[in-house]
Structure formats: structure tokens, C-alpha cells
C-alpha positions as a printed Julia matrix, in Angstrom:
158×3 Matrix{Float64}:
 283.23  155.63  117.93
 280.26  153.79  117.7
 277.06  154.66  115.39
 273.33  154.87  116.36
 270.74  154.04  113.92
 268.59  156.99  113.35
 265.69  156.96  110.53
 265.92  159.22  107.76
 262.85  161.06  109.21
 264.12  161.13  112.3
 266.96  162.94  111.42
 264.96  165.22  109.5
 263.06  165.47  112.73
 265.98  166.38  115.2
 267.36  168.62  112.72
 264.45  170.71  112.3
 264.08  170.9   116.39
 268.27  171.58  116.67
 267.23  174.72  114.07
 264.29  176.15  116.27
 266.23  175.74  119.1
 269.45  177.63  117.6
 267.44  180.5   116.26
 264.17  180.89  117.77
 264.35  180.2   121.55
 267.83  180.5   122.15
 267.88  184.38  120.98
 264.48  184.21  123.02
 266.29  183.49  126.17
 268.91  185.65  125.91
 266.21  188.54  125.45
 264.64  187.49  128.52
 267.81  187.59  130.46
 269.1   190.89  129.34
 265.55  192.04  130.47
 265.63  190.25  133.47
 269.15  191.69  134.31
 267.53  195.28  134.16
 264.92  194.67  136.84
 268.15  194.8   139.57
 269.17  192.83  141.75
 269.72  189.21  140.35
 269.59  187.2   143.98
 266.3   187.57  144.26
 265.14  188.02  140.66
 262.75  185.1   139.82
 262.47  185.81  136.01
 266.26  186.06  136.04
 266.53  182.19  137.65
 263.78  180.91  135.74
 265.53  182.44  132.03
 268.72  180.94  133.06
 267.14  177.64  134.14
 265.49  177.93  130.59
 269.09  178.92  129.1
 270.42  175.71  130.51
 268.12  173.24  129.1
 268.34  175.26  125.62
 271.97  174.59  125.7
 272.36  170.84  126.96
 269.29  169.87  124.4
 271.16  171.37  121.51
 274.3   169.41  122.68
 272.52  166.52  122.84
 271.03  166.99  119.53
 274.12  167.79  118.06
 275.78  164.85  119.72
 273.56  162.34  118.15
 273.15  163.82  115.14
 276.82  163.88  114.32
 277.02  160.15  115.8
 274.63  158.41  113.86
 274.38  156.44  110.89
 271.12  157.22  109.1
 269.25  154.62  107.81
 266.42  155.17  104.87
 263.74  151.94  105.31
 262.38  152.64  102.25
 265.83  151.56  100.01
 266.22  148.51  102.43
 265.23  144.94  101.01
 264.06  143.42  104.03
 262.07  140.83  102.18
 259.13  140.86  104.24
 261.58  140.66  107.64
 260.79  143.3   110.44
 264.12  145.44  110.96
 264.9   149.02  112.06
 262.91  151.92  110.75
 259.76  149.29  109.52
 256.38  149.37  110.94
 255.06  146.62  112.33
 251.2   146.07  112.49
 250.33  143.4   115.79
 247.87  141.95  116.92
 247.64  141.55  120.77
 246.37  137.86  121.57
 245.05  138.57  124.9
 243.3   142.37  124.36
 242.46  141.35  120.72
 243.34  144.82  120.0
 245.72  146.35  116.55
 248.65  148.14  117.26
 250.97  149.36  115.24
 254.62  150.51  115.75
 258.11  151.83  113.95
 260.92  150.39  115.4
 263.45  154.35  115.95
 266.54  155.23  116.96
 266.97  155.5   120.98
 266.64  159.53  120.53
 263.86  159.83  118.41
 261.31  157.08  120.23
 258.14  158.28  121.05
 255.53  156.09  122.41
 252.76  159.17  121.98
 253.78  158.68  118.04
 253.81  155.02  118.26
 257.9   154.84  117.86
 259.32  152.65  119.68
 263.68  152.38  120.3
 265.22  149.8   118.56
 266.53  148.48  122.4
 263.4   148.29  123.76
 262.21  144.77  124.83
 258.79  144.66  122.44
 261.4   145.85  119.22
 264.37  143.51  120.63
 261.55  140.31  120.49
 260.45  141.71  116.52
 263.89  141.98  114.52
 264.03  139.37  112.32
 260.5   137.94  112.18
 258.18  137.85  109.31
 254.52  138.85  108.84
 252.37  136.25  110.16
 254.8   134.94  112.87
 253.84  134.72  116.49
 256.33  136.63  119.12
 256.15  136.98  122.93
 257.3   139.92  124.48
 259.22  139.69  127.85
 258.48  142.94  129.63
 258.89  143.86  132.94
 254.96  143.91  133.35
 255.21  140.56  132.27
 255.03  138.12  128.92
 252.82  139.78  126.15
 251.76  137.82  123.36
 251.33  139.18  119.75
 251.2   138.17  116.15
 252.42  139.95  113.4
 249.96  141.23  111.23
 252.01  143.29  108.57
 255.72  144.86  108.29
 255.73  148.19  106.12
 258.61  150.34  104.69
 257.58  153.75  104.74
């Protein structure tokens, strides 16, 4: 079976979500259907629907969870020796040649990307183009909006 890379925080991360889900919202749900159940007649019980709706996503997240936390290999930047190389779990501080604008990204796991956290999936085309390049080095990103220009300003392992 073959291994995802998922950062040491990001397992952290998934774990700490797979426990609230286990014993906070899934006994939550439950409540709400066993309530729901009392109000009669479940064809036409909207709270009833909705809690088992709710049920359902409880239950396929904490497969999922489960799924890739059991099928990962975690992988702990800070021990790596890189040597000043961009590779997964770094951040990577850019600079955008056309916006003139600093961004800065970790390269994650698939599962634990986040774009509103600046963490971007290892298979992404912008963390594809940086693997293997050093600070200072120029890459272009081929995106589906189109080519993107940046230069590397710093890789850090935190």
C-alpha cells in the first residue's frame, strides 16, 4: 500500500479533529436524533433528515481521517537536512515577479492543504515547480491560469 506524506503537525492536526469528531459531535448527533425520533413521525421530520444528514458526514469524515492517518508516513521538516533545498513540509518565502508581492507557503500533505493557512499539497502545480530548488533560484509556475513567475526568497524548516 502506498504512503502519503503528512507533516508532523499535520498529523497532530487531523488527530486532534478525528478526537472532536469521535467524542464531541458524534455523541452530539446521536442526541439530536434520539430527540428528533420523539417528535413522531420521521417522513416528514426535518430535524430528523437534517441530524442524519449531519450523522453521515460525521461518519465518512472520521473514515477519511482515519484512512489517511493510518496510511501515511509522517515526515518531521525540522530533523530533515535539506541543505538549503525546498522539499516537503518547508516553507518557502517567493517573490512574485509580476505583482511584486511576498508570499509565503508550506508545501502539506494532499489532506491537510489549506490555501486559507497558506499550505499548499505537495501535488499541486506551484509545489510540483519548487521541490528541489534553492533560495535565490528563479521558478515558473505552469498553472492552469497561466505561467506565473517567482523567485525564491527563503526556504525554512519549521
Amino acid at each position: 500500500m502506498n504512503q502519503t506524506p503528512l507533516t508532523a503537525a499535520g498529523a497532530e492536526r487531523l488527530k486532534k479533529e478525528l478526537q472532536e469528531l469521535k467524542t464531541v459531535r458524534r455523541p452530539t448527533v446521536i442526541e439530536a436524533i434520539a430527540v428528533a425520533r420523539d417528535h413522531g413521525d420521521l417522513k416528514e421530520n426535518a430535524e430528523y433528515h437534517a441530524a442524519r444528514e449531519e450523522q453521515g458526514f460525521i461518519e465518512g469524515r472520521i473514515k477519511e481521517l482515519e484512512s489517511a492517518i493510518s496510511n501515511s508516513q509522517i515526515i518531521d521538516v525540522t530533523k530533515l537536512n535539506a541543505n538549503g533545498r525546498v522539499v516537503f513540509g518547508s516553507t518557502v518565502d517567493l517573490f512574485d515577479v509580476d505583482t511584486e508581492e511576498e508570499v509565503s507557503y508550506q508545501i502539506v500533505g494532499d489532506i491537510e492543504a489549506d490555501i486559507n493557512e497558506n499550505r499548499i499539497a505537495i501535488s499541486s502545480p506551484i509545489a510540483r515547480a519548487l521541490i528541489g530548488k534553492e533560495e535565490g533560484e528563479e521558478v515558473v509556475v505552469e498553472a492552469p491560469a497561466g505561467s506565473k513567475e517567482y523567485v525564491i526568497s527563503a526556504v525554512h524548516y519549521v
